[in-house]
N, CA, C and O atoms as a Tripos MOL2 file, in Angstrom:
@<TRIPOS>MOLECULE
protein
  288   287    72     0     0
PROTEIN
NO_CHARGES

@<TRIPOS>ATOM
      1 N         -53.7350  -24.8240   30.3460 N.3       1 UNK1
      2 CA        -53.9360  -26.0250   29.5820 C.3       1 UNK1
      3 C         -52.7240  -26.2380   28.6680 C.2       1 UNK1
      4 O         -52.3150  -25.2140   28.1210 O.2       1 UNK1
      5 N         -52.2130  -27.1370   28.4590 N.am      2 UNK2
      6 CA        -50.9480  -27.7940   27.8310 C.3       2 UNK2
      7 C         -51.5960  -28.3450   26.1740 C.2       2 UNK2
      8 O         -52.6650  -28.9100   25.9410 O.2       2 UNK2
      9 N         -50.6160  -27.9750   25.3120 N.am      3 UNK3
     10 CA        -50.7310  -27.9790   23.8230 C.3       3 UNK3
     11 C         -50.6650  -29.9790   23.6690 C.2       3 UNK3
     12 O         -49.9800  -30.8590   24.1900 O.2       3 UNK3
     13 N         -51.8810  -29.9350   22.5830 N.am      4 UNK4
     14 CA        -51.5780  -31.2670   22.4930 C.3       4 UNK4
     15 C         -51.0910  -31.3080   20.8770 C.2       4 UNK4
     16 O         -51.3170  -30.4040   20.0730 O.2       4 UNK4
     17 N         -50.4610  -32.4030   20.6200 N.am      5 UNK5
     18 CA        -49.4140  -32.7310   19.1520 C.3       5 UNK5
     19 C         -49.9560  -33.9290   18.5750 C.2       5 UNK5
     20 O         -49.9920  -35.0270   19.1310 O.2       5 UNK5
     21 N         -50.3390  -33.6750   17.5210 N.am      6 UNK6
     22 CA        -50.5590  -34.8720   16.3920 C.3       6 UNK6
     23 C         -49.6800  -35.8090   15.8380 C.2       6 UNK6
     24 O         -49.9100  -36.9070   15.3290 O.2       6 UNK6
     25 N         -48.1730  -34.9290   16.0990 N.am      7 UNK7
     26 CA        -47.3020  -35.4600   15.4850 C.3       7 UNK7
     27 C         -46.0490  -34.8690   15.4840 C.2       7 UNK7
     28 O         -45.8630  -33.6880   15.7780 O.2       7 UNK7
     29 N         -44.8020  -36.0000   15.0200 N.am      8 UNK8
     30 CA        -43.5570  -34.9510   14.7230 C.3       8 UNK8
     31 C         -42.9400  -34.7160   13.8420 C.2       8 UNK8
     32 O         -43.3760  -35.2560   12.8250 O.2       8 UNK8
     33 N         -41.7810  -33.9400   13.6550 N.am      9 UNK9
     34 CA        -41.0820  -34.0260   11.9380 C.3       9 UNK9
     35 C         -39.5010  -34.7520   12.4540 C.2       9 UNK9
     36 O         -38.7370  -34.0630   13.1300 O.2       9 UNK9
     37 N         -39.0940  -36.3000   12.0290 N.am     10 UNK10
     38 CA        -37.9490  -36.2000   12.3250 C.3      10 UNK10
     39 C         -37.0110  -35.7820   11.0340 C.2      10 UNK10
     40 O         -37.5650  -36.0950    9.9800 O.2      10 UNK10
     41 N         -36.1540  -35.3600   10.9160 N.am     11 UNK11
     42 CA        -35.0320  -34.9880    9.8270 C.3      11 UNK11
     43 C         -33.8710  -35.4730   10.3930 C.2      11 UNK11
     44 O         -33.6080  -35.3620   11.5900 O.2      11 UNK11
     45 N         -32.9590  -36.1650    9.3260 N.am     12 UNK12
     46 CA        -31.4530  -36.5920    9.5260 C.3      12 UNK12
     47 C         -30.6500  -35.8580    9.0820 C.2      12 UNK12
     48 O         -30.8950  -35.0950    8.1480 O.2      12 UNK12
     49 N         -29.4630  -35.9510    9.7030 N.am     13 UNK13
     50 CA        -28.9530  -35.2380   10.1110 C.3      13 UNK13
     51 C         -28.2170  -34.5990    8.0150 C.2      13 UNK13
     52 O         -27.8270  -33.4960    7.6320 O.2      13 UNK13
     53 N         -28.3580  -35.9320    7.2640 N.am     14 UNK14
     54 CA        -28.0660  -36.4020    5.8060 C.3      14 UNK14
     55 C         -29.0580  -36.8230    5.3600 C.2      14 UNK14
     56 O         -30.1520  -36.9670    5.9060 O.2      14 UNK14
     57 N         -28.6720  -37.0910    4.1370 N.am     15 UNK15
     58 CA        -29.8490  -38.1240    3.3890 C.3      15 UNK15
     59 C         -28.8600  -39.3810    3.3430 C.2      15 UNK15
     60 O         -27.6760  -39.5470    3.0490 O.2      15 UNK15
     61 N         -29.8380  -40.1240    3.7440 N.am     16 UNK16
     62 CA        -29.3840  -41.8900    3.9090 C.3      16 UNK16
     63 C         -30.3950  -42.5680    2.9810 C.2      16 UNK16
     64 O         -31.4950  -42.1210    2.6560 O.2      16 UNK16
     65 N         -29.7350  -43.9320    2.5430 N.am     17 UNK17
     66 CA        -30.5090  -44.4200    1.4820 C.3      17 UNK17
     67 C         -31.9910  -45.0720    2.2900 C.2      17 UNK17
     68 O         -32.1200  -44.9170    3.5050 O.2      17 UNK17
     69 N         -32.9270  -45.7130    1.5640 N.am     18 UNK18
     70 CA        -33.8230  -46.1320    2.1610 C.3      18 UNK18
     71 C         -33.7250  -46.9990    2.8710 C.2      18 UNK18
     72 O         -34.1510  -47.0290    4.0260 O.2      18 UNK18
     73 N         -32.8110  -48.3460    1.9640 N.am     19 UNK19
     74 CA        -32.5090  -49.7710    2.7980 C.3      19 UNK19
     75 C         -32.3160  -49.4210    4.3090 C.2      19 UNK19
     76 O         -32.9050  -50.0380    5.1970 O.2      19 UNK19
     77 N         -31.1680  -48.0520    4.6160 N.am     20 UNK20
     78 CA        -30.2780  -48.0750    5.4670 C.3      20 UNK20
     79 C         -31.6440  -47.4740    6.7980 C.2      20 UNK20
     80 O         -31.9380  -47.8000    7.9480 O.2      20 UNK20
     81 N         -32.0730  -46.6020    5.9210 N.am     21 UNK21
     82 CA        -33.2510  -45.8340    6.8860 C.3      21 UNK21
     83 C         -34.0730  -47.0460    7.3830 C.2      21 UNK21
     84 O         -34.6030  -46.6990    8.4380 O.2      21 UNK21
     85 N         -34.3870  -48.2500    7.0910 N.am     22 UNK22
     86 CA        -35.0290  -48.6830    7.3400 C.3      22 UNK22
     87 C         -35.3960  -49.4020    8.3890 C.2      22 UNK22
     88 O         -36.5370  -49.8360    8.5490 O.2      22 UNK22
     89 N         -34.1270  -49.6250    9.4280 N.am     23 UNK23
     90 CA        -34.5850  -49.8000   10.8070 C.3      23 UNK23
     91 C         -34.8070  -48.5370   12.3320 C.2      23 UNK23
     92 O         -35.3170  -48.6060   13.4500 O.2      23 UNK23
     93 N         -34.1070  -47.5100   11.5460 N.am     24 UNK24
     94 CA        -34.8040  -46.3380   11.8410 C.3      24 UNK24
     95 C         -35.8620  -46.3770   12.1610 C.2      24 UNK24
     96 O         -36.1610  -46.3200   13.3540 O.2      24 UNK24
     97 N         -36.4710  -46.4510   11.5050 N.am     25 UNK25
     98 CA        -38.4650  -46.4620   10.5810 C.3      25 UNK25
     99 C         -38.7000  -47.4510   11.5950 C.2      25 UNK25
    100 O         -38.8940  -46.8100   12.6280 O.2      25 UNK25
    101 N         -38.8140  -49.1380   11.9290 N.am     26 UNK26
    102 CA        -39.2180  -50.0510   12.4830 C.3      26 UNK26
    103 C         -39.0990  -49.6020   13.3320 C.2      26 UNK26
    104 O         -40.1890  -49.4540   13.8860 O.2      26 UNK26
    105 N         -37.7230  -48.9510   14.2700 N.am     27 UNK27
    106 CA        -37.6890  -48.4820   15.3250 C.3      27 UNK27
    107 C         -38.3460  -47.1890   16.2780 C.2      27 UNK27
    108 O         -38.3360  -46.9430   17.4840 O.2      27 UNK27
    109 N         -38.9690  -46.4460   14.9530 N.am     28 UNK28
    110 CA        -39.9000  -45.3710   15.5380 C.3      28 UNK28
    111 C         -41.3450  -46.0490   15.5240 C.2      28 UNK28
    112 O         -42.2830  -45.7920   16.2790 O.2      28 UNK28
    113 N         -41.3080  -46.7770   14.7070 N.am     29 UNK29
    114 CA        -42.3710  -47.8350   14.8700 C.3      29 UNK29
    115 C         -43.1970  -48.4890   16.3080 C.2      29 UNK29
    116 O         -44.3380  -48.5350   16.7670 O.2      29 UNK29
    117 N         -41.9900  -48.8820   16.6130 N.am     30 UNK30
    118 CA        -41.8490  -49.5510   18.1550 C.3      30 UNK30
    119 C         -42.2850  -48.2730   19.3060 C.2      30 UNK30
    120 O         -43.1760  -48.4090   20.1450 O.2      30 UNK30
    121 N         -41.7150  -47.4260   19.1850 N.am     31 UNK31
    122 CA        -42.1620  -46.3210   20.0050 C.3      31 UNK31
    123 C         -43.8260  -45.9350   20.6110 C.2      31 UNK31
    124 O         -44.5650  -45.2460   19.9080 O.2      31 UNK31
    125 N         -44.2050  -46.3600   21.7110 N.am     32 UNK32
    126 CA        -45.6650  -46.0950   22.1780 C.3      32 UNK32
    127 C         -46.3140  -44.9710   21.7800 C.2      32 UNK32
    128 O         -45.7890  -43.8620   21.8770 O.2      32 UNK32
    129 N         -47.6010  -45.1740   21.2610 N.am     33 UNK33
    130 CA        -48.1820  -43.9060   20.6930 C.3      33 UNK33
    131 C         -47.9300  -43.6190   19.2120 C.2      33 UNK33
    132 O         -47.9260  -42.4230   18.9220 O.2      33 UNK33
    133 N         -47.8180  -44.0850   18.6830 N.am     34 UNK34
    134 CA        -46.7230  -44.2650   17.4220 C.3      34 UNK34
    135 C         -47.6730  -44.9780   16.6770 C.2      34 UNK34
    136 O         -47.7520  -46.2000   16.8070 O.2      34 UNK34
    137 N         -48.7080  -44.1030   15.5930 N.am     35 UNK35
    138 CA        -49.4770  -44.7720   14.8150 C.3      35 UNK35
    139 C         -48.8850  -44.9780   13.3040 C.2      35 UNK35
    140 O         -49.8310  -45.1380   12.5320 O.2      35 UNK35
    141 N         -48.3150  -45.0000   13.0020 N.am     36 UNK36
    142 CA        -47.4640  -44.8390   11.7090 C.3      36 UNK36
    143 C         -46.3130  -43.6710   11.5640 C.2      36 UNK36
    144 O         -46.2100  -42.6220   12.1990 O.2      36 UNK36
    145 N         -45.5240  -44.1740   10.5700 N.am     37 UNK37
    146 CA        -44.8530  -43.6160    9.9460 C.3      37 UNK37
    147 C         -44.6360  -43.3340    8.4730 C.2      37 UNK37
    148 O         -45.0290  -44.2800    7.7890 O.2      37 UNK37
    149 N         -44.1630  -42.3900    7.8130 N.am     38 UNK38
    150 CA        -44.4160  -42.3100    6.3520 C.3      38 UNK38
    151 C         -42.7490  -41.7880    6.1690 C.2      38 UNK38
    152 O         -42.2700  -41.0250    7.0070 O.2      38 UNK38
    153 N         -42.0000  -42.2370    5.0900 N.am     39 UNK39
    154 CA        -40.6810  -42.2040    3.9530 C.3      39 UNK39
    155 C         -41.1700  -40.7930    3.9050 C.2      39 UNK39
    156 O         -42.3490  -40.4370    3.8920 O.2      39 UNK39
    157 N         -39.6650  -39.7300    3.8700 N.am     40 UNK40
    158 CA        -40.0980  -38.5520    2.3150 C.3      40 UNK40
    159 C         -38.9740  -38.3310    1.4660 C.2      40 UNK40
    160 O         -37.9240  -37.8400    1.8800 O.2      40 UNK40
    161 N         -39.1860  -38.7110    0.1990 N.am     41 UNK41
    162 CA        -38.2310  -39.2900   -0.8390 C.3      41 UNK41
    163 C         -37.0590  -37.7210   -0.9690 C.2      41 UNK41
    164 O         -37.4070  -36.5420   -1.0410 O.2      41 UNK41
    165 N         -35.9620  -38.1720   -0.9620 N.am     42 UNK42
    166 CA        -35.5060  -36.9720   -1.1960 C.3      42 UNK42
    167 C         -35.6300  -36.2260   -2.5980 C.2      42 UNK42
    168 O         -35.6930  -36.9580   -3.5860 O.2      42 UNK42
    169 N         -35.6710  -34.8830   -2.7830 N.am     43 UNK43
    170 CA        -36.0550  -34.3690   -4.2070 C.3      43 UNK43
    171 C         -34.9860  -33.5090   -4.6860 C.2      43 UNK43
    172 O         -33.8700  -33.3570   -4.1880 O.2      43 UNK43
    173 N         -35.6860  -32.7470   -6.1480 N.am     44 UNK44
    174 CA        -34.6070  -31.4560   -6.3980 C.3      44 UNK44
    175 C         -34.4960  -30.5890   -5.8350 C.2      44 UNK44
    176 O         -33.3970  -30.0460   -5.7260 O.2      44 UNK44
    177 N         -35.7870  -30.0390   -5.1550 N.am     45 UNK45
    178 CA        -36.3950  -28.8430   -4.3980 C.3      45 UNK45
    179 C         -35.3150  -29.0850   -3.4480 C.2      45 UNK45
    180 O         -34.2630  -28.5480   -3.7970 O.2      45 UNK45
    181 N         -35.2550  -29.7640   -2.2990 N.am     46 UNK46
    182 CA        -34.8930  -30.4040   -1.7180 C.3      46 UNK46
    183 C         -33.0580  -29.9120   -1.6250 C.2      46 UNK46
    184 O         -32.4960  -29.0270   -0.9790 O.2      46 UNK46
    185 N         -32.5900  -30.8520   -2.4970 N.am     47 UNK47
    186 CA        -30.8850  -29.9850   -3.1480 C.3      47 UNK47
    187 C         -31.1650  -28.4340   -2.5690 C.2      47 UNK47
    188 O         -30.8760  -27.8020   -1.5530 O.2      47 UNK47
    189 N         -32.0050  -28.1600   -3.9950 N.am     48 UNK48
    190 CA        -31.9330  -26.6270   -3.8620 C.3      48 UNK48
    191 C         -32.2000  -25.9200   -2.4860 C.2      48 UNK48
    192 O         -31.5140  -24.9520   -2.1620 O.2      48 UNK48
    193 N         -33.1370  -26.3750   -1.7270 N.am     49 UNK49
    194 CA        -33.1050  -25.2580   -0.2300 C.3      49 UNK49
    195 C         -32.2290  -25.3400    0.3410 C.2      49 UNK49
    196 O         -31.8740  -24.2490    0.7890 O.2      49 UNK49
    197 N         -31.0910  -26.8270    0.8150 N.am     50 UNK50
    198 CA        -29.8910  -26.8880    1.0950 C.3      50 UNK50
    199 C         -29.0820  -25.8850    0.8220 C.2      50 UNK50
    200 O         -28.4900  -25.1540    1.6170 O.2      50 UNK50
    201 N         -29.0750  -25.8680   -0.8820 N.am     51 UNK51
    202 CA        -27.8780  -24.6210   -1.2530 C.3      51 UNK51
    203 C         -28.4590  -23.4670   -0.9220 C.2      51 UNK51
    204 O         -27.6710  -22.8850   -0.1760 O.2      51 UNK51
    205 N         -29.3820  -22.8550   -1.0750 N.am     52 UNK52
    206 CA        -29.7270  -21.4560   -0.4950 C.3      52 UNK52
    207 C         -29.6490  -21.4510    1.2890 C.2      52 UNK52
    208 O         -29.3970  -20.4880    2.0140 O.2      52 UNK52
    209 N         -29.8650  -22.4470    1.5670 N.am     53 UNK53
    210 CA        -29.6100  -22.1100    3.4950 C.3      53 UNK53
    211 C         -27.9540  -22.2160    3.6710 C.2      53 UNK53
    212 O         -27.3710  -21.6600    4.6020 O.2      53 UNK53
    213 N         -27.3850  -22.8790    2.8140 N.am     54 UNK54
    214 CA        -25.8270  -23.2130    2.7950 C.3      54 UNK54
    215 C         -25.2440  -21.7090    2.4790 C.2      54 UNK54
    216 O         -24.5050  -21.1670    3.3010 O.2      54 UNK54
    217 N         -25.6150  -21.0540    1.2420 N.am     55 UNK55
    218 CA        -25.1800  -19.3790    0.9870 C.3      55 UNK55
    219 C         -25.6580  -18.4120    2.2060 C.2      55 UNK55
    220 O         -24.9480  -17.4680    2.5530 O.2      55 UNK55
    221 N         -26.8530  -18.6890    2.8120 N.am     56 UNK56
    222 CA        -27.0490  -17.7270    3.3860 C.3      56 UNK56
    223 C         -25.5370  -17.6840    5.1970 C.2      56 UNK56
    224 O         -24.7690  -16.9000    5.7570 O.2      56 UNK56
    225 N         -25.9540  -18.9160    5.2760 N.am     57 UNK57
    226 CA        -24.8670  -19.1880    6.4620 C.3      57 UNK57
    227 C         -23.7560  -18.8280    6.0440 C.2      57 UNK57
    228 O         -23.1450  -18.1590    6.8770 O.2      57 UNK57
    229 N         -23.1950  -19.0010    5.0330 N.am     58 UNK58
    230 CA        -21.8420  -18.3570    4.3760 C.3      58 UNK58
    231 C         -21.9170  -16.8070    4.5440 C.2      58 UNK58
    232 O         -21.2450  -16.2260    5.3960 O.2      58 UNK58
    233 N         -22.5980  -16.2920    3.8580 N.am     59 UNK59
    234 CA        -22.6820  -15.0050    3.7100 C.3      59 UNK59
    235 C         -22.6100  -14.2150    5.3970 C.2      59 UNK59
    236 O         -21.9080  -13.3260    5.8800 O.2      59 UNK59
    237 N         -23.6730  -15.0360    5.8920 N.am     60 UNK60
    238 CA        -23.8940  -14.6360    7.6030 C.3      60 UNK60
    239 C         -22.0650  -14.5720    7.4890 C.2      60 UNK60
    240 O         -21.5210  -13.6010    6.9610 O.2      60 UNK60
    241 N         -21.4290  -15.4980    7.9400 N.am     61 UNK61
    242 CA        -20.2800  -16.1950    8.5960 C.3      61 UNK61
    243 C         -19.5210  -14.4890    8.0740 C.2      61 UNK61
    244 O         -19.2390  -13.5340    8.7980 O.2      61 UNK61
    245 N         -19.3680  -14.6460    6.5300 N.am     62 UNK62
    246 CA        -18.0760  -13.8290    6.6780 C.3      62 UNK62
    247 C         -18.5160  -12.6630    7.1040 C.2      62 UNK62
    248 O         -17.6310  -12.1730    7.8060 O.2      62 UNK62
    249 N         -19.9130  -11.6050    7.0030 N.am     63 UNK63
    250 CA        -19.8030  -10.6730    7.3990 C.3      63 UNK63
    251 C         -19.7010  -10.3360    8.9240 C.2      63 UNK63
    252 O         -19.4730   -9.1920    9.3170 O.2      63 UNK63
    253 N         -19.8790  -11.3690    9.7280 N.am     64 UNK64
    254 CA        -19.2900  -11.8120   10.9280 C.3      64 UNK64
    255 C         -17.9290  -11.6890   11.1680 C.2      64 UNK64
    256 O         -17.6570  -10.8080   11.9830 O.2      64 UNK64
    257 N         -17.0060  -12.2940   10.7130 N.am     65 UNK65
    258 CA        -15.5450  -12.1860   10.1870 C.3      65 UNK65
    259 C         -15.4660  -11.0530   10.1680 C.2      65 UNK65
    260 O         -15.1350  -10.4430   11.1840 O.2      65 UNK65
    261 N         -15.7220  -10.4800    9.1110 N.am     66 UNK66
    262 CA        -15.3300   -9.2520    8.4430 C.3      66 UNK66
    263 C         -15.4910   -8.0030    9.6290 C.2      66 UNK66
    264 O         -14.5330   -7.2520    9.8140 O.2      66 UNK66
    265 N         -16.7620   -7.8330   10.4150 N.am     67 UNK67
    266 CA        -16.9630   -7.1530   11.2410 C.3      67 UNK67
    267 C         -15.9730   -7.6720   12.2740 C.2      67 UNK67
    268 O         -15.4090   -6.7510   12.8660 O.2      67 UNK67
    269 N         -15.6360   -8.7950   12.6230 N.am     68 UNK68
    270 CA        -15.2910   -8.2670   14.1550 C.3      68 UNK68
    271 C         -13.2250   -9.1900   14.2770 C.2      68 UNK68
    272 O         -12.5510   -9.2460   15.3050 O.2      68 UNK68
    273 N         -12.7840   -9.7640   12.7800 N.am     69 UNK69
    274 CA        -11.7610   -9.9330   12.4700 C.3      69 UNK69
    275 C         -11.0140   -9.5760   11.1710 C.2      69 UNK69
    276 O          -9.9720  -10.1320   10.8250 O.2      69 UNK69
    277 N         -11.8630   -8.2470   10.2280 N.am     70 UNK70
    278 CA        -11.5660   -8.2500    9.2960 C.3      70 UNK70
    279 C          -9.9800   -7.0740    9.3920 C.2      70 UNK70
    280 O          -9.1610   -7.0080    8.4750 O.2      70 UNK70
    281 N          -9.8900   -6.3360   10.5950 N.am     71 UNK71
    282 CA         -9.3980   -5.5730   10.9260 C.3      71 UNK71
    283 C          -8.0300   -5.6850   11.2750 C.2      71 UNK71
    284 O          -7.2730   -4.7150   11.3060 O.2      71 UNK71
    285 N          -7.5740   -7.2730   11.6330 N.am     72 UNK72
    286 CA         -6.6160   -7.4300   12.0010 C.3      72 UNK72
    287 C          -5.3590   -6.9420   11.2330 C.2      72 UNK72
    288 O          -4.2360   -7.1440   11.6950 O.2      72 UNK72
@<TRIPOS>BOND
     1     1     2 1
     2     2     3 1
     3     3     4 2
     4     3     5 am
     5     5     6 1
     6     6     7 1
     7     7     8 2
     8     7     9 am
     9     9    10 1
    10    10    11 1
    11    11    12 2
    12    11    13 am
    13    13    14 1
    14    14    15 1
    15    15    16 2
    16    15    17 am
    17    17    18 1
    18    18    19 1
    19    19    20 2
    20    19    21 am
    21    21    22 1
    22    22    23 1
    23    23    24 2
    24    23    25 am
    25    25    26 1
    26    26    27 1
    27    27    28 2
    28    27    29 am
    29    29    30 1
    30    30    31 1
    31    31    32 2
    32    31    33 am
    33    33    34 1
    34    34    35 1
    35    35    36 2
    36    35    37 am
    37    37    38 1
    38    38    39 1
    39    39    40 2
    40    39    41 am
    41    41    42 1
    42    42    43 1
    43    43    44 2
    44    43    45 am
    45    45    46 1
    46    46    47 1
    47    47    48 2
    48    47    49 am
    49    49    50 1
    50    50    51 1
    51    51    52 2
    52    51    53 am
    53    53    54 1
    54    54    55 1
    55    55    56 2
    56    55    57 am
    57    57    58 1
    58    58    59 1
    59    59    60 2
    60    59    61 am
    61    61    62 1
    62    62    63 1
    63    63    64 2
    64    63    65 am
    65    65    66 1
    66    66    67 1
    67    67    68 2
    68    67    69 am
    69    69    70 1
    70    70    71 1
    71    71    72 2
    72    71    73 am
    73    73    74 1
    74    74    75 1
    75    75    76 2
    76    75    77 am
    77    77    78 1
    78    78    79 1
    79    79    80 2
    80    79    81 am
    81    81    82 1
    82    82    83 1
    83    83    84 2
    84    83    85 am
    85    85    86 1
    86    86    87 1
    87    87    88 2
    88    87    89 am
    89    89    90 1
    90    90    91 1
    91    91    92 2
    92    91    93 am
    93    93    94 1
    94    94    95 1
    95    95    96 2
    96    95    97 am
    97    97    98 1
    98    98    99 1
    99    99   100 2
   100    99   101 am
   101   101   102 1
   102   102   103 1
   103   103   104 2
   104   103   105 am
   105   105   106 1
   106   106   107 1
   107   107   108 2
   108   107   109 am
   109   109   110 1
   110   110   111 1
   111   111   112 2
   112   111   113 am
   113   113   114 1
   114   114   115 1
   115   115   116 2
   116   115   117 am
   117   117   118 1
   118   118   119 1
   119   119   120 2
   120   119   121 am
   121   121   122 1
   122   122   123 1
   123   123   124 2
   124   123   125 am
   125   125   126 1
   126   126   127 1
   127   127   128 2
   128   127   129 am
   129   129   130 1
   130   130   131 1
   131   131   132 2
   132   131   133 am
   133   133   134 1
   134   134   135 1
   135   135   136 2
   136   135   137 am
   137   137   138 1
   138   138   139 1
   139   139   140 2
   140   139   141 am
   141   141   142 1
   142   142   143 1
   143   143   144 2
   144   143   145 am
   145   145   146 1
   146   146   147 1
   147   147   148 2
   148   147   149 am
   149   149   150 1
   150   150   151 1
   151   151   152 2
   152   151   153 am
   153   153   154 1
   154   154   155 1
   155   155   156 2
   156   155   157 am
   157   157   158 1
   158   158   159 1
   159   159   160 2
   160   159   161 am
   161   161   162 1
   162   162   163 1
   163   163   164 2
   164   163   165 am
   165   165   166 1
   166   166   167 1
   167   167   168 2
   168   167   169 am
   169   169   170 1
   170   170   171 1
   171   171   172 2
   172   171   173 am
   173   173   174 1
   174   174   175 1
   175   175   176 2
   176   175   177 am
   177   177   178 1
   178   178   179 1
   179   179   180 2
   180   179   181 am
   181   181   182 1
   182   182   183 1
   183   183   184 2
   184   183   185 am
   185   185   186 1
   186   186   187 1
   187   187   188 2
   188   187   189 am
   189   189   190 1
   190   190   191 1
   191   191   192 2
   192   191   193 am
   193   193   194 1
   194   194   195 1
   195   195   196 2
   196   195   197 am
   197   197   198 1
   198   198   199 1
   199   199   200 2
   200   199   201 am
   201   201   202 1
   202   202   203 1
   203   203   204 2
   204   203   205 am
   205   205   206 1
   206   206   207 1
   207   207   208 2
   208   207   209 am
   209   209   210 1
   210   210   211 1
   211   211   212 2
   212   211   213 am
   213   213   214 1
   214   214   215 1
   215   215   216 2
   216   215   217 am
   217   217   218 1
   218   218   219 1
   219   219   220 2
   220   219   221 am
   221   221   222 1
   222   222   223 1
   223   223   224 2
   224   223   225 am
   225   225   226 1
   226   226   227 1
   227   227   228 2
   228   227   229 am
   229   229   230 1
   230   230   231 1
   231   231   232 2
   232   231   233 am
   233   233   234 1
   234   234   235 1
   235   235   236 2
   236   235   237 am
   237   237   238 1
   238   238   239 1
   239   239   240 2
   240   239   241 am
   241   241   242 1
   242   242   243 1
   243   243   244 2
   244   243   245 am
   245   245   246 1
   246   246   247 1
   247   247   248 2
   248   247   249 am
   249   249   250 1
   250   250   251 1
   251   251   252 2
   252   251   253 am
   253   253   254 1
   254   254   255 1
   255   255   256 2
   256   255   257 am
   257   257   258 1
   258   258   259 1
   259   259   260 2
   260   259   261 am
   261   261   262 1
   262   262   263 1
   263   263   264 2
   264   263   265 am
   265   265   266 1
   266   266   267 1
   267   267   268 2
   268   267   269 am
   269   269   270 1
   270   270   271 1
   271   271   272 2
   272   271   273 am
   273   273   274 1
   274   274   275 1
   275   275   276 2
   276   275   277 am
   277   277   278 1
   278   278   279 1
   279   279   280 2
   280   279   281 am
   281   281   282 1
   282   282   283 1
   283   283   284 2
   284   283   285 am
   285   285   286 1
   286   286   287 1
   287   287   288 2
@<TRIPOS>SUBSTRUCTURE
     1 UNK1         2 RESIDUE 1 A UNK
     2 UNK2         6 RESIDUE 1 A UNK
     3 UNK3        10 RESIDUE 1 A UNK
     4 UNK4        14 RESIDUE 1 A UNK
     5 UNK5        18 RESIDUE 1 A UNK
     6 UNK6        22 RESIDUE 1 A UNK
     7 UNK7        26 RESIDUE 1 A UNK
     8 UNK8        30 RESIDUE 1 A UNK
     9 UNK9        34 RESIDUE 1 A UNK
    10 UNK10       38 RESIDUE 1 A UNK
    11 UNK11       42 RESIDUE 1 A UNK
    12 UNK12       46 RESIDUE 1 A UNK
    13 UNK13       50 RESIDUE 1 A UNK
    14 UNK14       54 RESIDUE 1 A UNK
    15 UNK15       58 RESIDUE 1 A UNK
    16 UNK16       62 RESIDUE 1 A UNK
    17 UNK17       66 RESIDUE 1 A UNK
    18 UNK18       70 RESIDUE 1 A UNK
    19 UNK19       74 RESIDUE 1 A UNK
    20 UNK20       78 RESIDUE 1 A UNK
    21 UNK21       82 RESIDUE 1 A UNK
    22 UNK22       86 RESIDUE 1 A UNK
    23 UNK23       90 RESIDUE 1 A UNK
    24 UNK24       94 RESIDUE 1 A UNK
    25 UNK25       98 RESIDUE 1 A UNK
    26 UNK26      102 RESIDUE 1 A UNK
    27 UNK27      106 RESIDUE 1 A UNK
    28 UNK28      110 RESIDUE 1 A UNK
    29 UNK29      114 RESIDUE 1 A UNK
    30 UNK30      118 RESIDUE 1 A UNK
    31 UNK31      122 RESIDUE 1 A UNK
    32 UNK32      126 RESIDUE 1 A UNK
    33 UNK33      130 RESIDUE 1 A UNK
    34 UNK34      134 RESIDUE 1 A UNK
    35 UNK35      138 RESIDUE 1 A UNK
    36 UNK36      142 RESIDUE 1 A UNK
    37 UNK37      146 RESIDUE 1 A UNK
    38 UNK38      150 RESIDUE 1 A UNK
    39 UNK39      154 RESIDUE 1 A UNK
    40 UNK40      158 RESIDUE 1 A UNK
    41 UNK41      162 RESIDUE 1 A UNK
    42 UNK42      166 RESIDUE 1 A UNK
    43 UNK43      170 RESIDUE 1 A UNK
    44 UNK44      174 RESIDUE 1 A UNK
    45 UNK45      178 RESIDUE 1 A UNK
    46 UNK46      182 RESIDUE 1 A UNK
    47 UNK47      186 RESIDUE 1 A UNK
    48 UNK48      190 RESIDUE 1 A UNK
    49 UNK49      194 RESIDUE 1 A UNK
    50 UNK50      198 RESIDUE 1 A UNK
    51 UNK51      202 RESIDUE 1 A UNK
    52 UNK52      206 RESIDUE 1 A UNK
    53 UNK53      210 RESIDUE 1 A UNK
    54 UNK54      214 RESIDUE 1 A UNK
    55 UNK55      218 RESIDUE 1 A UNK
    56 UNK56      222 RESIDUE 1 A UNK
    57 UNK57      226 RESIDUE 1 A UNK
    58 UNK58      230 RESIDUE 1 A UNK
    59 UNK59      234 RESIDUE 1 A UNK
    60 UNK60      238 RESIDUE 1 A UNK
    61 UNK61      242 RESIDUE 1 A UNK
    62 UNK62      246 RESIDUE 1 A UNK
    63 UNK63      250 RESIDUE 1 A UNK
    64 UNK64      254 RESIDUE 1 A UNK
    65 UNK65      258 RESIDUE 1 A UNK
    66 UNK66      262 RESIDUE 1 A UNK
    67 UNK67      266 RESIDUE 1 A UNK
    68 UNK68      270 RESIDUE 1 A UNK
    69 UNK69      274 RESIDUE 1 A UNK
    70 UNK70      278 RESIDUE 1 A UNK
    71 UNK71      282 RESIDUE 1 A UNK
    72 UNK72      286 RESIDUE 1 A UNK
């Protein structure tokens, strides 16, 4: 038996203003099956998980580096 879905999460790729988002939105609109859509305002929280997923990829990166070009 195959999983059925209520729904999806889209995320961009940025934060774009609303005006701009807004044929986005009409346009997922249009999409069959497609009972609504809902805005999610960008926040502080928001900033902040950016910068902690942004350090962690850093941190990844150089000890990457470091292991396998730190030697040169």
């Amino acid at each position: 038996m195959t999983n059925r879905l209520t729904g999806v999460f889209v995320a961009f790729e940025r934060e774009i203003r609303d005006d701009d988002a807004e044929a986005i939105v009409e346009a997922i609109k249009m999409v069959r099956g497609v009972a609504g859509v809902t805005k999610k305002i960008s926040e502080a929280v928001d900033f902040a998980a950016e910068r902690r997923i942004e350090e962690r990829l850093r941190e990844k990166f150089w000890q990457f580096y470091k292991e396998n070009f730190g030697k040169l």
